[in-house]
VEXDREN-2710 file (C-alpha; in Angstrom, 1 decimal):
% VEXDREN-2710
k/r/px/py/pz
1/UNK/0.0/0.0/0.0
2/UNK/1.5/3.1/-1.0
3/UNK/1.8/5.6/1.6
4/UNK/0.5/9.0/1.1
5/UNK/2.4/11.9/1.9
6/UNK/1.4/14.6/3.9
7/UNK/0.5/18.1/2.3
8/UNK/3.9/20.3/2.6
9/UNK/3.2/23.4/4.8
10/UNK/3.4/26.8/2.5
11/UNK/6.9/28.5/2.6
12/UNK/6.8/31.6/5.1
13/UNK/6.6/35.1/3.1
14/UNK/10.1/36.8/3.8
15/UNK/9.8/40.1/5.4
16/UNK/10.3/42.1/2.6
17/UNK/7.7/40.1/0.5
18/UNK/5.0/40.7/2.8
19/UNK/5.9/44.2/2.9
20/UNK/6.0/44.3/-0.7
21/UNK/2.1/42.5/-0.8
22/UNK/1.0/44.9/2.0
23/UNK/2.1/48.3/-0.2
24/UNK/0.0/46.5/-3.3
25/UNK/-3.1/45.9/-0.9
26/UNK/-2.8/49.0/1.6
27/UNK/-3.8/51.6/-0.7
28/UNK/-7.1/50.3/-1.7
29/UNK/-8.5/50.6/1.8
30/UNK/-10.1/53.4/3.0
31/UNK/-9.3/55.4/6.2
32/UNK/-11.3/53.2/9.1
33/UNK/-9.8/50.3/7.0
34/UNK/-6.5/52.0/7.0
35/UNK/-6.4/52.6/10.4
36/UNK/-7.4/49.2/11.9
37/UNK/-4.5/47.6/9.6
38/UNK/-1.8/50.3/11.4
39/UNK/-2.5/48.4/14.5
40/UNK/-1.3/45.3/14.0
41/UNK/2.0/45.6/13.4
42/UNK/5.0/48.1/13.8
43/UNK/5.6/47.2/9.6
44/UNK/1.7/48.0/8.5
45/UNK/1.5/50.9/11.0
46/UNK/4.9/52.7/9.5
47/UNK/3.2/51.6/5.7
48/UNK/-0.5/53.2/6.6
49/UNK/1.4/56.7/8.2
50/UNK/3.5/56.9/4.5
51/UNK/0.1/56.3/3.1
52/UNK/-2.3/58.8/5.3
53/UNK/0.8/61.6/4.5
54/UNK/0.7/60.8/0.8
55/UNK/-3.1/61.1/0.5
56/UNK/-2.8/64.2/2.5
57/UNK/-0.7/65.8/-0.2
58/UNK/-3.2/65.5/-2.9
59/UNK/-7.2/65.0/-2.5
60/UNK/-6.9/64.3/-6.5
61/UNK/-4.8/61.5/-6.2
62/UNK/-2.4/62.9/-9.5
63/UNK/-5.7/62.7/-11.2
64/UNK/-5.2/66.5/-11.7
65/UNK/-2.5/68.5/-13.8
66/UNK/-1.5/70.2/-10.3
67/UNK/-1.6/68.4/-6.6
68/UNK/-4.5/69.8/-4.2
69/UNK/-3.3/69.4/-0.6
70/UNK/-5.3/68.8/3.0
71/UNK/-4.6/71.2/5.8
72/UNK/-5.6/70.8/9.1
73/UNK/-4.9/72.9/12.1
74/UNK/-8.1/72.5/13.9
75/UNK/-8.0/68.6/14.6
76/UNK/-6.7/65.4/14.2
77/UNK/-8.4/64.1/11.1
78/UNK/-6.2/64.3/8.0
79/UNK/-7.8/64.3/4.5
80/UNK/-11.8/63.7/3.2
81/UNK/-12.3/60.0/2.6
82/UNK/-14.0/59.5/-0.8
83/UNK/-13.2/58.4/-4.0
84/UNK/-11.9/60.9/-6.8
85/UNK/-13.6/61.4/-10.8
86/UNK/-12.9/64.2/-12.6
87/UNK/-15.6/64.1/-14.4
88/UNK/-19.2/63.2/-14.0
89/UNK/-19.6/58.8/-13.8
90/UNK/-22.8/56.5/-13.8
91/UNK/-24.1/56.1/-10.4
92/UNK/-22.0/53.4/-8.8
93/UNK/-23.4/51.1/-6.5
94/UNK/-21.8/49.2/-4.1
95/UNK/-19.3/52.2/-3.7
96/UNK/-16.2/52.3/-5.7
97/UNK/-12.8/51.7/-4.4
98/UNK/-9.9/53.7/-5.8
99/UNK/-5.9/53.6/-5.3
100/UNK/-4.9/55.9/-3.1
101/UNK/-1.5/56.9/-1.6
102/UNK/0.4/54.6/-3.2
103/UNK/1.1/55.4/-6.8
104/UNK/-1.2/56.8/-8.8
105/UNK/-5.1/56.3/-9.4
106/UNK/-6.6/55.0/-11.9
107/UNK/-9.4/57.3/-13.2
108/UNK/-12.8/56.5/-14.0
109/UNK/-14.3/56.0/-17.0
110/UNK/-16.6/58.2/-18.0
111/UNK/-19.7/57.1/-20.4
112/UNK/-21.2/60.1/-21.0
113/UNK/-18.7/61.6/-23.3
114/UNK/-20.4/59.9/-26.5
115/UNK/-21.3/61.4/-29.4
116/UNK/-25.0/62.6/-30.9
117/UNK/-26.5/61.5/-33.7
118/UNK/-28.0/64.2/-36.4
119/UNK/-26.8/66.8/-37.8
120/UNK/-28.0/69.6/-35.9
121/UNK/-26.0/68.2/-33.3
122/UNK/-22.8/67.9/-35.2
123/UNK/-19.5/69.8/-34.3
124/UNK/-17.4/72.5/-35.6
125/UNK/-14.9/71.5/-38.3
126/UNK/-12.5/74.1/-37.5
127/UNK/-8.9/73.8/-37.2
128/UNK/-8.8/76.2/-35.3
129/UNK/-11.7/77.8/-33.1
130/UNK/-12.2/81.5/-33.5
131/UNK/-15.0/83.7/-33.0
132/UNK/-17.1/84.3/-35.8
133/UNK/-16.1/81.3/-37.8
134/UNK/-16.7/78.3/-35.4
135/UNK/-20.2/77.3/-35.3
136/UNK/-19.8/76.1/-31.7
137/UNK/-19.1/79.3/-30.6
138/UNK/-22.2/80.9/-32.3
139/UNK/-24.5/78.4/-30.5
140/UNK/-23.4/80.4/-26.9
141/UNK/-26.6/82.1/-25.5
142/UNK/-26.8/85.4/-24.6
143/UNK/-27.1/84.8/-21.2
144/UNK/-23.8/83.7/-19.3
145/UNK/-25.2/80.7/-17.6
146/UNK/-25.5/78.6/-20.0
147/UNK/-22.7/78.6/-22.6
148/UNK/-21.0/76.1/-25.1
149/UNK/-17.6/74.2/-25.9
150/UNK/-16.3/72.2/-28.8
151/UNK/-16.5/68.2/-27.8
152/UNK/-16.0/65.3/-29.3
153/UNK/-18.0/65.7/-32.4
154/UNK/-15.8/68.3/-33.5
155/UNK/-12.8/68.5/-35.7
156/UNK/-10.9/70.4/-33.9
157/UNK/-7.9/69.0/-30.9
158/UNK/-7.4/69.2/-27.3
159/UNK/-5.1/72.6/-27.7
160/UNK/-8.4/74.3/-29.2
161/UNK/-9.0/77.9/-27.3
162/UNK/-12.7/76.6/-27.0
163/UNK/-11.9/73.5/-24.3
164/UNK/-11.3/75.5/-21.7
165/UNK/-12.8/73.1/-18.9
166/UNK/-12.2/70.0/-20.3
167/UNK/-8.3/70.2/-19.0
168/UNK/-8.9/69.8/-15.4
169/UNK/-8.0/71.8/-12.6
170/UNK/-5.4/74.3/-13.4
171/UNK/-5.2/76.9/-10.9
172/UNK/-3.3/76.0/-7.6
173/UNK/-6.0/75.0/-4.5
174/UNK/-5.8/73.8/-1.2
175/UNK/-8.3/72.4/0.9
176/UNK/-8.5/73.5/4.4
177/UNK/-10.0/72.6/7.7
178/UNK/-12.3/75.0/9.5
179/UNK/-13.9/74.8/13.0
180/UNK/-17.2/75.3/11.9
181/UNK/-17.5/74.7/8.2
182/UNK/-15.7/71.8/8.5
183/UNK/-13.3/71.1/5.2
184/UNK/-13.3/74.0/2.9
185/UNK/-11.7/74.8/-0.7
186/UNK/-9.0/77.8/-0.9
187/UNK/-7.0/79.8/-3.5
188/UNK/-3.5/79.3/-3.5
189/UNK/-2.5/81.5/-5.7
190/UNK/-4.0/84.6/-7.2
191/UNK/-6.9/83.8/-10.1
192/UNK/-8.2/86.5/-12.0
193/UNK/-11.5/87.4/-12.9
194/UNK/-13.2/84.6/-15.5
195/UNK/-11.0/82.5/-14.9
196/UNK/-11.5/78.9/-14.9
197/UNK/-12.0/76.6/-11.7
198/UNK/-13.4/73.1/-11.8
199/UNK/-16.6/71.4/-12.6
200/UNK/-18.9/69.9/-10.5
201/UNK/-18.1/66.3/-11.0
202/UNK/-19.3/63.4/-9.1
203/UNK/-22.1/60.6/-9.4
204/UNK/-25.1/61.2/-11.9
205/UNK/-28.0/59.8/-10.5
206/UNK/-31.9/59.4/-11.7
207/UNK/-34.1/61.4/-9.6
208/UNK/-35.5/58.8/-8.1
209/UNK/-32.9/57.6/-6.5
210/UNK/-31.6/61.3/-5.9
211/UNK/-34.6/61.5/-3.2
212/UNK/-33.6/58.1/-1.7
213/UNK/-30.1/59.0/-1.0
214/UNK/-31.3/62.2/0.5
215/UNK/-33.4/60.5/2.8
216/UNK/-30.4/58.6/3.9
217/UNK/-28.3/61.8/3.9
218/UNK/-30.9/63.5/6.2
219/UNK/-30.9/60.2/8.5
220/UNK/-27.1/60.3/8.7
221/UNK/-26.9/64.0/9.7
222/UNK/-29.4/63.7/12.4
223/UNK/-27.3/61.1/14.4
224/UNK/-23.6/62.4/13.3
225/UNK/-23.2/65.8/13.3
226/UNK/-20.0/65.6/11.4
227/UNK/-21.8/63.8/8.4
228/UNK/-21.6/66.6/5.5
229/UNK/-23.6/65.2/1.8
230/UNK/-22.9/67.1/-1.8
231/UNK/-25.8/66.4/-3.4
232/UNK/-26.3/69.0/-5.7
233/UNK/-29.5/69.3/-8.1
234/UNK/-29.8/71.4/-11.4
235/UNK/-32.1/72.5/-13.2
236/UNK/-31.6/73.8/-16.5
237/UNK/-34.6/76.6/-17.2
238/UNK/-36.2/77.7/-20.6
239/UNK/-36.1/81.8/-21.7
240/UNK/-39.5/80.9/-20.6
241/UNK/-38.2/80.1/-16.9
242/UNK/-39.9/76.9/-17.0
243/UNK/-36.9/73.9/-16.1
244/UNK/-36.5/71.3/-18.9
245/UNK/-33.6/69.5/-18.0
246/UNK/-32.8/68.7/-14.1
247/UNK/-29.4/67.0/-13.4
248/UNK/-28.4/65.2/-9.9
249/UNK/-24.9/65.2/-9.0
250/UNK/-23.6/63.6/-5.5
251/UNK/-20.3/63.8/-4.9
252/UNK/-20.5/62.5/-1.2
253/UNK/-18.9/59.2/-2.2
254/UNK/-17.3/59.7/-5.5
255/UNK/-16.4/63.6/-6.9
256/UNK/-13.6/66.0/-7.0
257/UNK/-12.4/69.1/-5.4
258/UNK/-15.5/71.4/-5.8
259/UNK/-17.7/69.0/-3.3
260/UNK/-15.5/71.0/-0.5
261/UNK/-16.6/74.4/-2.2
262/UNK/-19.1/76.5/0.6
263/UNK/-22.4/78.1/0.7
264/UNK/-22.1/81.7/0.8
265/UNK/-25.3/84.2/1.5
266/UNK/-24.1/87.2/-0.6
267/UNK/-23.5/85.2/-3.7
268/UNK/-19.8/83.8/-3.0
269/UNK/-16.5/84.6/-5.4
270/UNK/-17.5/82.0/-8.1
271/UNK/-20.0/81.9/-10.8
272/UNK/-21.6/79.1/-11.9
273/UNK/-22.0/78.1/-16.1
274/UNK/-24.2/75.2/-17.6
275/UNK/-21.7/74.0/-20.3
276/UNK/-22.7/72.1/-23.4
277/UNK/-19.8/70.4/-25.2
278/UNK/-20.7/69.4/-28.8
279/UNK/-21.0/65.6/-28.6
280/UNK/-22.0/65.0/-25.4
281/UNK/-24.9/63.9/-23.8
282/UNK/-25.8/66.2/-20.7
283/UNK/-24.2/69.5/-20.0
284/UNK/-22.2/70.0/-17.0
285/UNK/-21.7/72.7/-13.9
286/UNK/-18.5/74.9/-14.4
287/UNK/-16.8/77.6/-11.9
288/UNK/-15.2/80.3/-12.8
289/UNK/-13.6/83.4/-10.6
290/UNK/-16.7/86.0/-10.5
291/UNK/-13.3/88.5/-9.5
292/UNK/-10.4/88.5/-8.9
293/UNK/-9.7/86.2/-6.2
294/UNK/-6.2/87.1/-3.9
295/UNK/-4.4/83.7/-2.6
296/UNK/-5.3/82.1/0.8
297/UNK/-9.2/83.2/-0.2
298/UNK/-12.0/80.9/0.3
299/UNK/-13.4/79.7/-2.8
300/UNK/-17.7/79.9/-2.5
301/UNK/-21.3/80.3/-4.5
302/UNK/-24.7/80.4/-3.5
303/UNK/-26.2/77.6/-3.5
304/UNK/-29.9/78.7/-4.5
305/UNK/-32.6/81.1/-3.0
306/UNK/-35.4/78.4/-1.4
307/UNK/-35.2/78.4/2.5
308/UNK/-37.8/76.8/5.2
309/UNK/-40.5/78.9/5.8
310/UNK/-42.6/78.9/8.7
311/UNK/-44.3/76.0/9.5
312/UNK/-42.0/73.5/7.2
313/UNK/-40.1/70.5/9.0
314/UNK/-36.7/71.7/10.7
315/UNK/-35.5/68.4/10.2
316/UNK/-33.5/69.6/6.8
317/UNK/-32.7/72.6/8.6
318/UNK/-28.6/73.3/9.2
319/UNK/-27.5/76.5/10.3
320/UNK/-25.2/78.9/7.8
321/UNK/-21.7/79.6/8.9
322/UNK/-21.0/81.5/5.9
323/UNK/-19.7/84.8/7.8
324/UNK/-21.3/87.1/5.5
325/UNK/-22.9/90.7/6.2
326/UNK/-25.9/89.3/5.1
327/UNK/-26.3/85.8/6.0
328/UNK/-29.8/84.3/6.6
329/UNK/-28.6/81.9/9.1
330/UNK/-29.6/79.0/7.8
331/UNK/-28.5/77.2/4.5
332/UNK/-30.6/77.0/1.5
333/UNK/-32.8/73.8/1.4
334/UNK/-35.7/72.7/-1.0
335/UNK/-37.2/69.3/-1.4
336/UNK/-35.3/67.4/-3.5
END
């Protein structure tokens, strides 16, 4: 009878294997993750502190042309957890996970980029965009809140004078913590009147489920005060004033650097543009400066006019730290 030998026992990881397998698997967790890991040994706790500093050096994960740091002199916590799109993405359900802190990120993909069928919804054929001759440009309205770019049913490249926002963050920002206000976005340099920001990137939802994550949202803020949700809802209006279009953004789990941009009562530094690109399915929200705007100067808009009024539920309530001369006190809130 031939005797059977017993299963050999699996060869140890060296040290510097294990390290090596821990640096591949550390960054995908996220901070509670993150921090439980750091406990259990002197090697993951020294791997999750290079990590924590490296995704306090840039909220945008080199997703951006320039880094956008945390700051934080208030208390202990040291960056935003959530995952970072440039753009807008599909809703994304269970919640994405993202590289972060060791190496770069990978971006996501974005689906909505895709191009129109007809003519009248053709591009430009230019070469080069200019005034006058580009037939993108003639489609702007007269009105400066809603305004159009080439895309990608146009002829013309990336370098065209009529991309502006489609490069990505490209004035230096930093993200800082406040007492109050919790994280806010700051200048860090000086950015001049009309000048290009960010867009309001995140997940695109259906409104439907819009209202359901809001209930949530609400839920989560009544029992954690430190809970903050960027939910944002547009509506894009007629000449008649009548809305046509209404977009839902949330940026609570997945967005970029303008879900830290602040409610401000007197109308903020920033102004905000519904831009069409040629090709492209929905339009999206764009900031620009509204003035010039000096470094180490909170970066903030309005965001909208509807307030509780007496009688309504208090339950959506939450109080405006805003600081301005004119501040209601409370932040604007509608139903969603």
């Amino acid at each position: 009878m031939e005797k059977q030998s017993l299963p050999k026992k699996p060869r140890r990881l060296g040290e510097s294997q294990f390290l090596r397998c821990a640096d591949l698997i550390i960054p995908w967790l996220n901070a509670p993750e993150l921090a439980a890991v750091s406990l259990t040994s002197k090697a993951l706790s020294f791997i999750s502190r290079s990590i924590t500093l490296r995704r306090s050096l840039d909220a945008a994960r080199s997703l951006e042309s320039l880094p956008v740091p945390f700051l934080n002199a208030v208390d202990s916590k040291r960056y935003a957890d959530f995952a970072y799109t440039p753009f807008q993405i599909p809703a994304s359900s269970p919640p994405m996970r993202q590289r972060w802190g060791g190496g770069a990120s990978d971006a996501p993909v974005s689906q909505f980029e895709m191009n129109v069928v007809g003519e009248s919804m053709c591009g430009c054929e230019c070469e080069r965009c200019e005034e006058g001759y580009c037939q993108c440009l003639s489609l702007a309205a007269d009105t400066k809140e809603i305004a159009n770019e080439c895309g990608s049913g146009c002829g013309c490249g990336s370098d065209c004078p009529n991309r502006v926002t489609q490069k990505g963050v490209l004035v230096r920002l930093k993200i800082v913590r406040d007492e109050k206000k919790g994280w806010c976005l700051f200048s860090d340099q000086l950015i001049k009147k009309d000048q290009f920001i960010c867009e309001y990137a995140g997940e695109l939802l259906t409104t439907a489920e819009a209202r359901r994550r809001q209930t949530i949202y609400d839920k989560l803020r009544s029992t954690q005060q430190s809970f903050s949700s960027a939910l944002l809802v547009i509506r894009e209006h007629l000449p008649s004033g009548q809305a046509c279009l209404r977009i839902n953004i949330d940026a609570t789990r997945i967005g970029n650097v303008a879900r830290f941009i602040n409610h401000s009562c007197d109308g903020g530094n920033l102004s905000t543009v519904l831009l069409r690109s040629s090709g492209a399915l929905l339009p999206r929200l764009c900031f620009f400066a509204a003035r010039d705007i000096a470094a180490g100067e909170e970066l903030s808009f309005s965001y909208g006019d509807v307030r509780l009024t007496p009688g309504e539920s208090t339950e959506k309530k939450l109080n405006c730290s805003c600081g301005s001369s004119c501040c209601f006190g409370t932040l604007p809130c509608e139903n969603t």
